[in-house]
C-alpha positions in Angstrom: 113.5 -59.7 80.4 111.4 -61.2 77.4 111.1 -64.0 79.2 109.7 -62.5 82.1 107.2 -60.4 80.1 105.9 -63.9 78.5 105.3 -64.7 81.9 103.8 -61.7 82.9 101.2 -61.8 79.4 100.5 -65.7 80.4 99.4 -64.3 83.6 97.2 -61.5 82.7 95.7 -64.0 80.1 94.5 -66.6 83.1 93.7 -63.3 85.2 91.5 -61.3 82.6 88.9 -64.2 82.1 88.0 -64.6 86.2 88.0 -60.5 86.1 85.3 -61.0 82.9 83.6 -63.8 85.1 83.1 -61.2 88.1 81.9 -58.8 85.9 79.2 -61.3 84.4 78.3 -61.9 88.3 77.5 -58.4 89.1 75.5 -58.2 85.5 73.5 -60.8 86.4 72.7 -59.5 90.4 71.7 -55.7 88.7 75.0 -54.3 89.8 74.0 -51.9 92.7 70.8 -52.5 94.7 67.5 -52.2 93.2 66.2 -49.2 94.6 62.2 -50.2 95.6 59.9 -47.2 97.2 56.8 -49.2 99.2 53.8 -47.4 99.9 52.4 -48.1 103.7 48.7 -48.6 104.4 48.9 -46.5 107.4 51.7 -45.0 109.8 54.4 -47.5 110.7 52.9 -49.5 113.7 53.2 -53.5 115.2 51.9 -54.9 111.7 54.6 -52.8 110.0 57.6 -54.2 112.7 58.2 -56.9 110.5 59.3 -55.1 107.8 61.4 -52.8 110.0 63.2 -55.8 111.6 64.0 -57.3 108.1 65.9 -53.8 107.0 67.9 -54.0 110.5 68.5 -57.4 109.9 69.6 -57.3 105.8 67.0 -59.6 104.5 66.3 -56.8 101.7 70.4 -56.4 101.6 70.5 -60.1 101.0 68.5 -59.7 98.3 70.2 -56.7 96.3 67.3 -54.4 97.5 67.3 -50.8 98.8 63.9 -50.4 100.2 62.3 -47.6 101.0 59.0 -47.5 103.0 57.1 -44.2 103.5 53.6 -42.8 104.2 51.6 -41.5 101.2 49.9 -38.4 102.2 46.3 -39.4 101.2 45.6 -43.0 102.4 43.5 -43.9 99.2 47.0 -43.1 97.1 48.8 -46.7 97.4 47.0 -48.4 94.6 46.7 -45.8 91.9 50.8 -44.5 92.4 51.3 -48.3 92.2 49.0 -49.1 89.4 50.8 -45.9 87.5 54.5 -47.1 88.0 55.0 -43.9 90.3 55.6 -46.7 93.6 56.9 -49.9 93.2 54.5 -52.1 95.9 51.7 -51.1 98.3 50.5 -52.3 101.4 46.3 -52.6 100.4 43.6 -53.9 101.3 41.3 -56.5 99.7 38.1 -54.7 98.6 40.0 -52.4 97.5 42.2 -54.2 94.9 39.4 -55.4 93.8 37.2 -52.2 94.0 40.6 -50.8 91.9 40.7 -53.5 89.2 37.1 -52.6 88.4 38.1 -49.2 88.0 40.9 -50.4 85.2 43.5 -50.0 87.8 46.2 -52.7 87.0 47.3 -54.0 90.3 47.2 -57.3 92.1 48.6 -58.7 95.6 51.0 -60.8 95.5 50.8 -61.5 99.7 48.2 -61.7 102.1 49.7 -60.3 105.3 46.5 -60.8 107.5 44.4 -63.9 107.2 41.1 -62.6 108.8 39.7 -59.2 109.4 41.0 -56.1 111.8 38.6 -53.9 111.1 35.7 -53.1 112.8 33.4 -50.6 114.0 35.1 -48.6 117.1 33.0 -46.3 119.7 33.5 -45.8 123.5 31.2 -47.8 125.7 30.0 -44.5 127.1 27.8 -43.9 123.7 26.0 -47.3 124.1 26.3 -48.1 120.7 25.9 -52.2 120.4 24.9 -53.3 117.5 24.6 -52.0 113.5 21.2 -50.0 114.2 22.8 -47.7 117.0 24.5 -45.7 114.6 21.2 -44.0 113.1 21.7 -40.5 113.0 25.1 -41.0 113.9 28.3 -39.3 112.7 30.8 -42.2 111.7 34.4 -41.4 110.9 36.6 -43.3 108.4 39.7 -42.8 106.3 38.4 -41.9 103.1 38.7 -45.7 101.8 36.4 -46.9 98.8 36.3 -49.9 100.9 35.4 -48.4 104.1 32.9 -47.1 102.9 31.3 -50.4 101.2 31.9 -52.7 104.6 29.7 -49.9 106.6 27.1 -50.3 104.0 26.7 -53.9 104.1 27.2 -54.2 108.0 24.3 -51.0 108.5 22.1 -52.9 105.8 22.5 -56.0 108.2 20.7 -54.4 110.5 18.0 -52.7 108.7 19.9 -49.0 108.0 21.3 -47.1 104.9 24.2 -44.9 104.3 21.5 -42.3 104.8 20.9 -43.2 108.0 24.4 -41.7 109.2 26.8 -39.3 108.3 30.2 -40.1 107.0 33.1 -37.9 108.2 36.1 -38.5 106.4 39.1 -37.8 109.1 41.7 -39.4 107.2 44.5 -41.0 109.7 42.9 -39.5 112.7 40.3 -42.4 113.8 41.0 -43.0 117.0 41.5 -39.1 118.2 38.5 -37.9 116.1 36.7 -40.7 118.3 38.1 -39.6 121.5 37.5 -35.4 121.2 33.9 -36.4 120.3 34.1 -34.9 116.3 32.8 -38.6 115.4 30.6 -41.2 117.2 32.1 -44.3 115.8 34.7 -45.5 113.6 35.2 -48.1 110.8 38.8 -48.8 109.9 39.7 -48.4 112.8 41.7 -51.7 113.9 40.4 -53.5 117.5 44.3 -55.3 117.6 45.4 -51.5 118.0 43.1 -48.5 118.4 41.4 -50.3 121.2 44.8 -50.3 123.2 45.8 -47.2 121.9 42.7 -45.3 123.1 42.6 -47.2 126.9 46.1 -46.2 126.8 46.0 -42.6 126.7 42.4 -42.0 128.1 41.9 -44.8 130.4 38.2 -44.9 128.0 36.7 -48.7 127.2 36.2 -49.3 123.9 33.4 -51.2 122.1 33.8 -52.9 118.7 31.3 -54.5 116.2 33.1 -57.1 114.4 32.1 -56.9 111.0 32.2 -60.4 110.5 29.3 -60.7 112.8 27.2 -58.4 110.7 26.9 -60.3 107.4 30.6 -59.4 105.7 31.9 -62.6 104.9 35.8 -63.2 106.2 39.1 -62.0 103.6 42.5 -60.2 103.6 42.9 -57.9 105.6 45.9 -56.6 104.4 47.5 -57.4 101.6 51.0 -56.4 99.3 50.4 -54.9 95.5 52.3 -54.8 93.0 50.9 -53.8 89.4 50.3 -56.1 86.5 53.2 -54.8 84.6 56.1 -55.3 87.4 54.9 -58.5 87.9 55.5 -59.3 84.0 57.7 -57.7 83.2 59.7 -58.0 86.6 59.2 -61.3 88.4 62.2 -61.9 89.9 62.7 -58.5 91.7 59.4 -59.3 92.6 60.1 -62.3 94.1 63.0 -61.2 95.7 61.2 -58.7 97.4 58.2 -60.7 98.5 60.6 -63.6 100.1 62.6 -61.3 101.9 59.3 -60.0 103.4 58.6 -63.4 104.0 61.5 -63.6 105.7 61.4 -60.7 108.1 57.4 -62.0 109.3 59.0 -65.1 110.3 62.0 -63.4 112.2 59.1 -61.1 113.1 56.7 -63.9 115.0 59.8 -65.8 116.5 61.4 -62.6 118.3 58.0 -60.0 118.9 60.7 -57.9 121.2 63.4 -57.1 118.6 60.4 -56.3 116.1 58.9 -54.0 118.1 62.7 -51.7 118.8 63.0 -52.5 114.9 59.4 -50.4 114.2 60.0 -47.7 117.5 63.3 -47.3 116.0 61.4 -45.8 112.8 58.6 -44.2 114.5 59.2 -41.8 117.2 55.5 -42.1 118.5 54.9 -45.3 118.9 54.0 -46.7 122.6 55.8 -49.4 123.6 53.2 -51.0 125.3 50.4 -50.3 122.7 52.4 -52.3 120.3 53.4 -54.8 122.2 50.1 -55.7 123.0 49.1 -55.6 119.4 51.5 -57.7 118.4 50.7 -60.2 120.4 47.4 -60.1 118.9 48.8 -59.6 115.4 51.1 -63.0 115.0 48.5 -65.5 114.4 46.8 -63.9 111.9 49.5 -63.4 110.1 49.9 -67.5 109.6 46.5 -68.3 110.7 48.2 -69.7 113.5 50.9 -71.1 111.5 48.3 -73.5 109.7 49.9 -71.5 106.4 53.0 -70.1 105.0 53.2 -66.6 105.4 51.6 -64.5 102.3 49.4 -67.6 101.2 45.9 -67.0 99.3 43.5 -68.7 98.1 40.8 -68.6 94.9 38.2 -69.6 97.2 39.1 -66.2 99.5 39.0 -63.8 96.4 36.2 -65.5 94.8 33.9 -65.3 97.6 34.3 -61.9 98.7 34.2 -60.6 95.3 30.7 -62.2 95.0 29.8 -60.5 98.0 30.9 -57.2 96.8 28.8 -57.9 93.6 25.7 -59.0 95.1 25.8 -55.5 96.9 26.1 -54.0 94.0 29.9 -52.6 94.9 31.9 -54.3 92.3 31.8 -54.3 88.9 30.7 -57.8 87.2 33.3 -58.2 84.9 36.1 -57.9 87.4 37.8 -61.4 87.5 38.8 -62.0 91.1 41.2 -64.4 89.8 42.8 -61.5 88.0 43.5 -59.7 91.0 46.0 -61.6 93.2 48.5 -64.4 93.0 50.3 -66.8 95.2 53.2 -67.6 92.7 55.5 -65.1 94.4 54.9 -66.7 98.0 55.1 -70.0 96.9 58.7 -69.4 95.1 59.7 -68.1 98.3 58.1 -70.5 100.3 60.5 -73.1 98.6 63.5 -71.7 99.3 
């Protein structure tokens, strides 16, 4: 019997060390999932599929994240409940990180997830409006977006006009049906990759757009991903954990369109199959720029040029750094991998 209890100590003593070893292990990986809460731009649609498809697939799983994405009720929310901790990443847009910063809001993107503009300015063909100077005593809806609203002023000042010239209707999410029921004229925000189809859809209506691009804004982000200063200090590696398992689901996202769409009309009981199918379509090379980059990739050059622009129309703040208010380290650690 003693002998057999030797035994059984020299056991536990080569056991106890691998138990300690596992236990180090799930130290290291956090224990449970990180818990992440994401703020969307808009409601889930094609651009959003990605993200969809890399929960069904366990891309965040593979990652140790539980991520939860969700709507904020007022679309101008994402950066300030990021900037204050209250949300852990935002989808954003680019004038409006930068727009934020100069308002001592501390966030930056850490992705680009379009390479060239969406937006535009939406009206049915029916209203004849063509160009920037159409819209004089025009009511044009938008979202409520600080960057909205500067785009409209510099494409309307293109053409000779002034934010006086029109009256601006904040509708919040509703562009494309305060378009259609007449409440508005035209829309900015609205996105030609998705509205467009959206409205011929379900009114059989042609729609007309005026690229902004083609009325003196120069080309950026679309859409990018925030994260605040602090999180990315203090927290880099969830940080990059999150952004390559992003990453991750674009790619899956661009090589299988089909399974993305069921991932995002799993998630969003409105969505028309056929509207964002056809958006998707549309989507996928801007979200590479036709696979000339890796996904998320941004560039000094981008952020530096439209934040001159925004300065030289007197939207931005001169002491905002546009250096400040992105980086690429995050995409180019997961680029790597």
């Amino acid at each position: 019997m003693k002998y057999l209890n030797i035994r059984l100590l020299a056991l536990l003593l080569l056991v106890i060390p691998v138990v300690a070893a596992c236990g180090d292990d799930d130290d290291d990986d956090g224990g449970g999932p990180v818990a992440l809460s994401v703020a969307l731009d808009w409601f889930p649609w094609a651009q959003h599929s990605a993200l969809y498809l890399a929960q069904e697939r366990g891309f965040f799983e593979d990652e140790n994240l539980e991520v939860n994405f969700h709507v904020p009720a007022n679309p101008e929310d994402g950066l300030r409940l990021v900037g204050s901790g209250e949300e852990d990443f935002a989808i954003s847009y680019q004038a409006d990180v930068l727009l934020a910063r100069g308002q001592d809001i501390p966030v930056q993107s850490v992705a680009a997830l379009a390479q060239h503009p969406l937006n535009g300015i939406m009206s049915l063909e029916s209203t004849g409006i063509t160009r920037p100077a159409d819209l004089e005593g025009r009511q044009v809806g938008y979202a409520g977006l600080a960057s909205d609203e500067a785009l409209i002023e510099a494409v309307l000042q293109a053409d000779g006009l002034t934010l006086d010239d029109i009256e601006l209707v904040n509708v919040g999410f509703s562009l494309a049906p305060a378009l259609v029921s007449g409440q508005v004229d035209a829309v900015i925000g609205a996105y030609w990759v998705y509205e467009s189809f959206q409205i011929e859809n379900e009114t059989g209506d042609e729609v007309a757009v005026l690229p902004l691009t083609e009325w003196g804004v120069p080309d950026y982000y679309e859409l990018v991903l925030v994260a605040s200063d602090e999180m990315i200090e203090e927290d880099p590696d969830t940080v990059e954990r999150f952004v390559r398992a992003v990453q991750r689901g674009y790619q899956a996202a661009e090589e299988d369109q089909d399974e993305a769409i069921e991932a995002l009309l799993d998630n969003n009981d409105d969505a028309i199959e056929e509207v964002e199918n056809a958006s998707i379509e549309l989507l996928v090379p801007f979200w590479t720029d036709e696979g000339e980059l890796d996904f998320g990739t941004q560039t000094s050059e981008n952020w530096q040029r439209y934040a001159d622009w925004l300065k030289e129309h007197g939207l931005l703040d001169e002491g905002v750094e546009s250096d400040d208010a992105f980086t690429n380290e995050f995409v180019e650690a997961a680029s790597e991998d």
